[in-house]
GUTITOR-869679 format. One record per residue (C-alpha): residue in one letter; chain; x, y, z. Coordinates in steps of 0.1 Angstrom, whole numbers, plus 5000, padded with zeros to 4 digits. Each point is the difference from the previous one (the first is absolute). Layout:
% residues N
A;A;X;Y;Z
...
This chain:
% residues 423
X;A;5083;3015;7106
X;A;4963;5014;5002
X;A;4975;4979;4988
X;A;4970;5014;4985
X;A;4964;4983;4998
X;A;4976;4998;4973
X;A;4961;5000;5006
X;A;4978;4979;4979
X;A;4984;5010;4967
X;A;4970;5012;5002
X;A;4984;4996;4967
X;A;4968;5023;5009
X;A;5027;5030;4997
X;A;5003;4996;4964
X;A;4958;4995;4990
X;A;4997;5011;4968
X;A;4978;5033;4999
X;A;4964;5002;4992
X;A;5011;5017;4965
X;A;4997;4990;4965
X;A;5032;4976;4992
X;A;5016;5012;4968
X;A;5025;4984;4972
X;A;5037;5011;4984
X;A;4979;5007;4965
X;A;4970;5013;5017
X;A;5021;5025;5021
X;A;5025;5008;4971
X;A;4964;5006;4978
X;A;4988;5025;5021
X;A;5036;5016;5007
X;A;4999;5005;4960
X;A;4968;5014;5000
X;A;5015;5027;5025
X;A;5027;5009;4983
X;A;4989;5000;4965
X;A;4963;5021;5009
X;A;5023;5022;5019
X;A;5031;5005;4977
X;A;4984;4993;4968
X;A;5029;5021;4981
X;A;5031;5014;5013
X;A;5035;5015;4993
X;A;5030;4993;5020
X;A;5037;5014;4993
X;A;5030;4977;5006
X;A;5030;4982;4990
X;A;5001;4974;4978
X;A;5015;4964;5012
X;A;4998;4964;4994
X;A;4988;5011;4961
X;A;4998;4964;4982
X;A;4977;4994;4966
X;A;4985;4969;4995
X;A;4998;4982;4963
X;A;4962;5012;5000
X;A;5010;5039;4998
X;A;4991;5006;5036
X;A;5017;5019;5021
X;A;5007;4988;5036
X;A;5020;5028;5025
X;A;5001;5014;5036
X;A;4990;5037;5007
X;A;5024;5012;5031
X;A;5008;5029;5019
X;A;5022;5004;5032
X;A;4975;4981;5024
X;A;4976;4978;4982
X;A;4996;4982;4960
X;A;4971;4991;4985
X;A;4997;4972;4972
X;A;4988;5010;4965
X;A;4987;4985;4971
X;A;5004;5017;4962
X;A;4975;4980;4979
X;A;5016;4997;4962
X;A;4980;5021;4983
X;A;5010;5031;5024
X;A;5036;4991;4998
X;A;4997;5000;4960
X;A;4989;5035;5001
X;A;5026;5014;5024
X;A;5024;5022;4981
X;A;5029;4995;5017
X;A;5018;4971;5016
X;A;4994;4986;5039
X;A;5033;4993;5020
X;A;5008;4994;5034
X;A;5003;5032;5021
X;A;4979;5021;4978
X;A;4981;5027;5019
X;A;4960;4997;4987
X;A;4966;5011;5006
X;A;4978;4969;4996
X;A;4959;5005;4998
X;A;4982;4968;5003
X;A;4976;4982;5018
X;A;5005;4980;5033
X;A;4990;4963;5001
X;A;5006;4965;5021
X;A;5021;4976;4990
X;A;4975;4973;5018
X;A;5026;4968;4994
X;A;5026;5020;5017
X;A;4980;5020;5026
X;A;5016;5035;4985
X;A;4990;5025;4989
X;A;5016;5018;4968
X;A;5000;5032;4973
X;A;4988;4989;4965
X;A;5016;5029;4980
X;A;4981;5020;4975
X;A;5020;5027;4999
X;A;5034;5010;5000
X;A;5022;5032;5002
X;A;5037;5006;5007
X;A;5006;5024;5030
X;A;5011;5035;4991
X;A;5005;4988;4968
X;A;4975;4995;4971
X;A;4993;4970;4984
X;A;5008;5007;4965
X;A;5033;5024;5013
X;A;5013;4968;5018
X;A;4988;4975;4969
X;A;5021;5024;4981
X;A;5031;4997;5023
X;A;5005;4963;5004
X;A;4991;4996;4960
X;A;5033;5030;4997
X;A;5021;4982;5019
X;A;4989;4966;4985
X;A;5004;5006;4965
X;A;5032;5025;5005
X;A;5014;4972;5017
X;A;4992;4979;4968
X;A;5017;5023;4980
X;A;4971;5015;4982
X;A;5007;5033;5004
X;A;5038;4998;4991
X;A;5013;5028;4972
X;A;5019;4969;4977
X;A;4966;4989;4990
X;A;4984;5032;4991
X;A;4999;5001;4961
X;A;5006;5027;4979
X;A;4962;5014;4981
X;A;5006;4999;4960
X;A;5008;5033;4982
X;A;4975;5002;4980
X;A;4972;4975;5005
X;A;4979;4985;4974
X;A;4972;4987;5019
X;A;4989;5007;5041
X;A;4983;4980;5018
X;A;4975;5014;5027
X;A;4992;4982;5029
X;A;4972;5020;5017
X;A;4963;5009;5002
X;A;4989;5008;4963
X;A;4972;5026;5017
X;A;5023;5018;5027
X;A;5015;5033;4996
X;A;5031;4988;4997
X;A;4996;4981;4969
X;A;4989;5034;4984
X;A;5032;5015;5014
X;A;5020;4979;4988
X;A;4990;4993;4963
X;A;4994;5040;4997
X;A;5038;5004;5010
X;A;5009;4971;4975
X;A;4983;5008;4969
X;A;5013;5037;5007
X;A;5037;4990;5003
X;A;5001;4971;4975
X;A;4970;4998;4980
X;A;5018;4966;4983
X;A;4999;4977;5033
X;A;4976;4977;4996
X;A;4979;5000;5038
X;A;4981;4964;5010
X;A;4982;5005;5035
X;A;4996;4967;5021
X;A;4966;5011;5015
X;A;5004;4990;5041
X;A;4986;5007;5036
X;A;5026;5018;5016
X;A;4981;5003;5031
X;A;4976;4977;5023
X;A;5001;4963;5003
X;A;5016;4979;4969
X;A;5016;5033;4989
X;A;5035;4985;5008
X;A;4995;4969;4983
X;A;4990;5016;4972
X;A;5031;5025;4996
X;A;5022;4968;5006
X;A;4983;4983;4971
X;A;5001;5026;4978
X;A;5038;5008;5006
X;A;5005;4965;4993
X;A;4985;4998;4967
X;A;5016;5028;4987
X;A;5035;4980;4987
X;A;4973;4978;4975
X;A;4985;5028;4981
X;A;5028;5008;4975
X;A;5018;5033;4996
X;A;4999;5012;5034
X;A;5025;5026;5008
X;A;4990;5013;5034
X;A;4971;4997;5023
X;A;4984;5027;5026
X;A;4978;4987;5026
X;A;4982;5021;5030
X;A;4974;5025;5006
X;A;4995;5036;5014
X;A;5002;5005;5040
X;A;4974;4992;5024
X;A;5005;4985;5038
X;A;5021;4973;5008
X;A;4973;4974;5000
X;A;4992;5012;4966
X;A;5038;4998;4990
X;A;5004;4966;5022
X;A;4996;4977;4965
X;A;5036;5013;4987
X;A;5013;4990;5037
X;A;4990;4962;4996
X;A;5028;4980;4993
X;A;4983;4976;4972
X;A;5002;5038;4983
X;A;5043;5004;5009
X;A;5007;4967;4989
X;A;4981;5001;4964
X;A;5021;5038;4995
X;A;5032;4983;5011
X;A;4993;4974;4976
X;A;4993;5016;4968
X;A;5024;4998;4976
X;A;4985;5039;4988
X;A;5014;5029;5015
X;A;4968;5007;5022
X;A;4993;5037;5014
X;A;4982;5004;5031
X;A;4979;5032;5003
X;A;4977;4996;5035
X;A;4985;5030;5013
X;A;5017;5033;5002
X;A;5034;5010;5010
X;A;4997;4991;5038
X;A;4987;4962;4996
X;A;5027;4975;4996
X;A;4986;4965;4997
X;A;5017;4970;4995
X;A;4994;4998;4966
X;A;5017;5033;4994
X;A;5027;4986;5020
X;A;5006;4965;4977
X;A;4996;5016;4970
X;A;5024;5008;4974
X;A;4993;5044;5002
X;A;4977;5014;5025
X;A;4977;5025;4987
X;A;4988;5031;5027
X;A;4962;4998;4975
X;A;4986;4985;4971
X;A;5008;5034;4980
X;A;5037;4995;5012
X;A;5001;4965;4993
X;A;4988;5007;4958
X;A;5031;5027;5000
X;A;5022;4971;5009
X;A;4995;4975;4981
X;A;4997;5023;4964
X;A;5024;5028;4984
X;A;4980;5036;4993
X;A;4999;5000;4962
X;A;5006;5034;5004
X;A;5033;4992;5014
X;A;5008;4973;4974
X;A;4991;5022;4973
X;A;5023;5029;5013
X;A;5026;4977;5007
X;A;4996;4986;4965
X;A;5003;5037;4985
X;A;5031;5004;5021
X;A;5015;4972;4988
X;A;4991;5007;4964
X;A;5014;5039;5006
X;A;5032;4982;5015
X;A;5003;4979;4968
X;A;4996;5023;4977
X;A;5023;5025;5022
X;A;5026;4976;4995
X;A;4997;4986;4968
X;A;5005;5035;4988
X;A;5031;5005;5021
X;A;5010;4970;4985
X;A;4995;5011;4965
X;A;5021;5033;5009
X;A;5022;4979;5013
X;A;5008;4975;4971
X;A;4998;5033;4973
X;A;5028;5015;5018
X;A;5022;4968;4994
X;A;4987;5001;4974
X;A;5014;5030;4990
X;A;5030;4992;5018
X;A;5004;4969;4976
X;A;4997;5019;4973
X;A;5025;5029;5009
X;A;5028;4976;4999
X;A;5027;5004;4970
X;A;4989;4965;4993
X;A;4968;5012;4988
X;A;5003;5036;4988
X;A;5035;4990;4980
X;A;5001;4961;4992
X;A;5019;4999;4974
X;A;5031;5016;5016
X;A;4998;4967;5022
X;A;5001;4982;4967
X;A;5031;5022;4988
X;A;5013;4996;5035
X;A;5004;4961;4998
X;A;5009;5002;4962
X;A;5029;5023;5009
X;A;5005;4973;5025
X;A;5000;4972;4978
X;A;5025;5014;4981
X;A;5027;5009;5026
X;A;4995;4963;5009
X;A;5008;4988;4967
X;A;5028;5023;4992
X;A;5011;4984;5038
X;A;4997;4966;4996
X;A;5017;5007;4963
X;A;5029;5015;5015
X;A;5000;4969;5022
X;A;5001;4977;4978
X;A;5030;5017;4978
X;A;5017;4997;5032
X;A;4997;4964;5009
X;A;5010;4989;4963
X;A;5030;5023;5006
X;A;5008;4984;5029
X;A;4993;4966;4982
X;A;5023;5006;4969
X;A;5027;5009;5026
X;A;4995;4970;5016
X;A;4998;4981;4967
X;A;5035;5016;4990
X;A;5017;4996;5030
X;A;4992;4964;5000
X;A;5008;4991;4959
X;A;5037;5022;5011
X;A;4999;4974;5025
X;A;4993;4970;4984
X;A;5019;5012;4970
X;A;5031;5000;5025
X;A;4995;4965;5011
X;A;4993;4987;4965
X;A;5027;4978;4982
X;A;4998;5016;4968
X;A;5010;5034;5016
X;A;5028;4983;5010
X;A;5008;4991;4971
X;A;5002;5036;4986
X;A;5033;5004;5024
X;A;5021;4971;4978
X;A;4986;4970;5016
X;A;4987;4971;4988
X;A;4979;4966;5004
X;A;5016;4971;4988
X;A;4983;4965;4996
X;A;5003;4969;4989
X;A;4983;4992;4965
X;A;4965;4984;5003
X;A;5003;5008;5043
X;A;4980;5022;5016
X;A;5022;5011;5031
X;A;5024;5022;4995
X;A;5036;4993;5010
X;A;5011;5006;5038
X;A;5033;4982;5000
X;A;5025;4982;4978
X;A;4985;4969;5008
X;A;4970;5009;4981
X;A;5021;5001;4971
X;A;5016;4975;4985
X;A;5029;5000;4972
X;A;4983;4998;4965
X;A;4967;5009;5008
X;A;4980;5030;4977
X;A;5002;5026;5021
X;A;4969;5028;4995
X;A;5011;5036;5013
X;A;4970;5028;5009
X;A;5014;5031;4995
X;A;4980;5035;5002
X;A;4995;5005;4961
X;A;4994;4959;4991
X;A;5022;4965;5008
X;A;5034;4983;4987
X;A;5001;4963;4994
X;A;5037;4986;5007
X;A;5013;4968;5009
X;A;5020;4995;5038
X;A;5036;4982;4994
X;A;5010;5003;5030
X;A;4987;5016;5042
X;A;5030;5020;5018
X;A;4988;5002;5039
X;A;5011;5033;5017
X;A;4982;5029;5017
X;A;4979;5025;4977
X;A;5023;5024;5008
X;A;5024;4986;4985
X;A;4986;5002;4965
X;A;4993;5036;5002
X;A;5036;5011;5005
């Protein structure tokens, strides 16, 4: 094994130079000096990573691309203003200044400004507030409600000075002079604009009598449209208990308002149409209807005259008292009926009545009698005499005969068969 050999240290090789001996801070001052006279303000593109927020409202993230990343600060009060939301992996053009983090020794991007790449700010605010509130539901047909037929009192949620306004009541007083129109004066454009919309929209359900309400302006830009894409706005439209009509612009803007509300308008103009009938139409309608009713009250009348008529046609009418004759003759077969009914059953009775007395008179003792029998007894008995025995020698004897009675006296009972006596 080859041994190797180590000369001594000589400590005149490392001498310090004849140069001025600095520190960490005094070298990390004059390194941020450099940087922040030479890049006082900058913009960088990149790819958003390591995004975190801190309780204060800052905004702490990494700026990226395929080779290098640069740390970034967003102070609160330029993340506040930002229209749209940061995320991880969002492409952006930052503009800000460069500075030294001295307690770290790094240097970093304090964000001033900030802009989606290829995409605007306000488009892409727009897009993640869509998705967020039609995730929500807000935009779902089952809680559009319907807008009143005829609507007592409107509510107008817009600028009291803005063309619109001017549209809008001139098409309302025009098409239903009757609606009574209260403006809720508001911004609806510039900073507090939003606010002020939401506010309004909510106060609307406490003033009483409230059919429907219209809120939005004429076009412009999108940054002057942007107040109707704030969600503070969607969430006080979705909330109203008041059908609420959203009229933003002209026929190509679609905000997020017009989205939440109940019926999107294409203009202000369109949006007065909606909400009230053309008394023009009403009163057309009504003449119709009274030109129907009278049409068919008269057809009724015809109608009822020819049964009328009918009715009174009828031999009931024209000849009632040949209905009277009619049952009288009637009448009178049914008497001369039941008459001739009656003669029959006491025919039929007395026959029945003979037949039985020719009967009974057969079976009666006293019609024996009338053939030379008799009923013989004795005195003071009241059975009649069966056999001898019932009658002894020397008794009265009483004899029925058919024409009255004979009183003998017995002497003597022969016994025999009544043949015997009648030969």
């Amino acid at each position: 094994m080859e041994k190797h050999s180590f000369a001594p240290i000589n400590q005149a090789d490392f001498a310090m130079p004849d140069v001025p001996l600095k520190t960490v801070s005094q070298l990390t001052q004059e390194i941020k000096n450099c940087l922040e006279i030479e890049f006082p303000f900058v913009w960088v593109s990149g790819e958003i990573s390591n995004l975190s927020r801190a309780a204060s409202g800052h905004c702490y993230l990494t700026l990226k691309d395929d080779s290098a990343q640069l740390r970034a600060i967003m102070w609160r009060g330029t993340a506040n203003r930002l229209k749209f939301d940061l995320h991880d992996g969002l492409e952006v053009v930052a503009a800000g200044r460069v500075e030294v983090y001295e307690a770290r020794g790094s240097y970093q991007l304090i964000i001033e400004q900030c802009e989606p790449q290829g995409l605007g700010a306000l488009e892409l605010a727009f897009r993640q507030l869509h998705e967020k509130l039609a995730g929500e539901g807000l935009f779902d047909p089952e809680h559009k409600q319907p807008l009143p037929a005829i609507p007592q009192r409107i509510a107008l949620v817009t600028s009291p000075t803005s063309a619109a306004v001017r549209d809008m009541l001139q098409v309302l007083t025009r098409r239903w002079p009757a609606a009574e129109i209260l403006i809720l004066p508001v911004l609806v454009q510039g900073p507090g604009a939003a606010a002020e919309i939401a506010a309004a929209l909510r106060s609307v359900p406490q003033i009483p009598g409230v059919d429907v309400v219209i809120t939005g302006r004429g076009g412009g830009s999108l940054e002057d449209l942007w107040a109707f894409n704030e969600e503070i706005v969607a969430r006080a439209i979705y909330d109203c208990p008041i059908p609420v009509v959203s009229a933003v612009g002209h026929e190509i803007d679609v905000t997020i308002a017009d989205l939440v509300a109940d019926r999107r308008a294409l203009t202000p103009s369109e949006a007065a149409e909606l909400v009230v009938p053309d008394v023009r139409d009403i009163r057309a309608g009504i003449a119709q209807m009274r030109n129907r009713l009278i049409s068919g009250l008269k057809q009724q009348a015809v109608t009822a005259r020819r049964q009328l008529d009918a009715l009174a046609s009828r031999r009931v009418f024209t000849q009632p008292a040949e209905r009277i004759h009619d049952l009288q003759q009637l009448l009178d077969e049914l008497e001369a009926r039941n008459r001739r009914a009656v003669q029959r059953i006491v025919e039929t009775a007395k026959q029945q009545l003979a037949s039985s007395s020719a009967s009974l008179d057969a079976l009666s003792p006293l019609a024996v009698l009338g053939r030379g029998y008799s009923l013989s007894k004795i005195a003071g008995s009241t059975q009649f005499l069966k056999t001898i025995d019932d009658a002894p020698a020397g008794a009265t004897l009483q004899s029925l005969l058919a024409d009255g009675r004979v009183i003998s006296k017995i002497e003597s009972t022969d016994a025999g068969q009544p043949q015997d006596f009648l030969e």
